[in-house]
N, C-alpha and C positions, 0 to 999 in steps of 0.2 A: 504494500500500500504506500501511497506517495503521500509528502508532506503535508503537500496542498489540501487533500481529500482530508487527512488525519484532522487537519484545523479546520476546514469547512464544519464536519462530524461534529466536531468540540464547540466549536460557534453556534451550531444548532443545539445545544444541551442547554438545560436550567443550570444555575450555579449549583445546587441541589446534588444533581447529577453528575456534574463537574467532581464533585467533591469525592462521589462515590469511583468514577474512573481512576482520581487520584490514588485511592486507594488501592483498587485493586491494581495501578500500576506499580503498584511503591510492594505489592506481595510479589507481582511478579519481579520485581527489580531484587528483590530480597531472595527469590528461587534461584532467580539466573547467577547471582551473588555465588548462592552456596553450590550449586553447579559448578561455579567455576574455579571455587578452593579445594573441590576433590577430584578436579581433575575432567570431568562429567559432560562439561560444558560445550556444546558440538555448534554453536553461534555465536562468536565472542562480538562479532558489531550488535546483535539487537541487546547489550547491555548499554550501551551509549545509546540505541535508539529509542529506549522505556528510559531512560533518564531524561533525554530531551522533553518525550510524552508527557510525562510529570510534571516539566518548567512550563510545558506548554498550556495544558490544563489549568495550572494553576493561573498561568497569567491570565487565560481569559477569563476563568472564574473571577478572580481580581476587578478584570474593566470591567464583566458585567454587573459586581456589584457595586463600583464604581460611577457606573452608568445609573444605578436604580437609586445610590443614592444624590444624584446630581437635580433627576426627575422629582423626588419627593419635597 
């Protein structure tokens, strides 16, 4: 999946939702972790690429409630 799509995806989420991706990205970033200290590890870029997902998620969660409070 491309970047572009991944943030389109996350732009259309509630912050709510936002929150909930964050997490489960942060369990997957924590699997691929220990994958990769026992050796296990058979995709060493999608560690960098669930870390990125994470910064990203969070930022939009961010604007968006950024956004809602600028509206109120």
């Amino acid at each position: 999946m491309k970047t572009g799509s991944r943030l389109a995806d996350m732009r259309a989420m509630t912050p709510e939702q936002l929150d909930d991706e964050v997490l489960k990205l942060k369990k997957e970033r924590f699997n691929l972790r220990f994958q990769q200290a026992t050796g296990q590890l058979s995709d060493a870029a999608r560690v960098r690429v669930v870390r990125r997902d994470v910064a990203r998620a969070k930022t939009v969660a961010a604007q968006k409630r950024a956004h809602a409070q600028k509206k109120d």
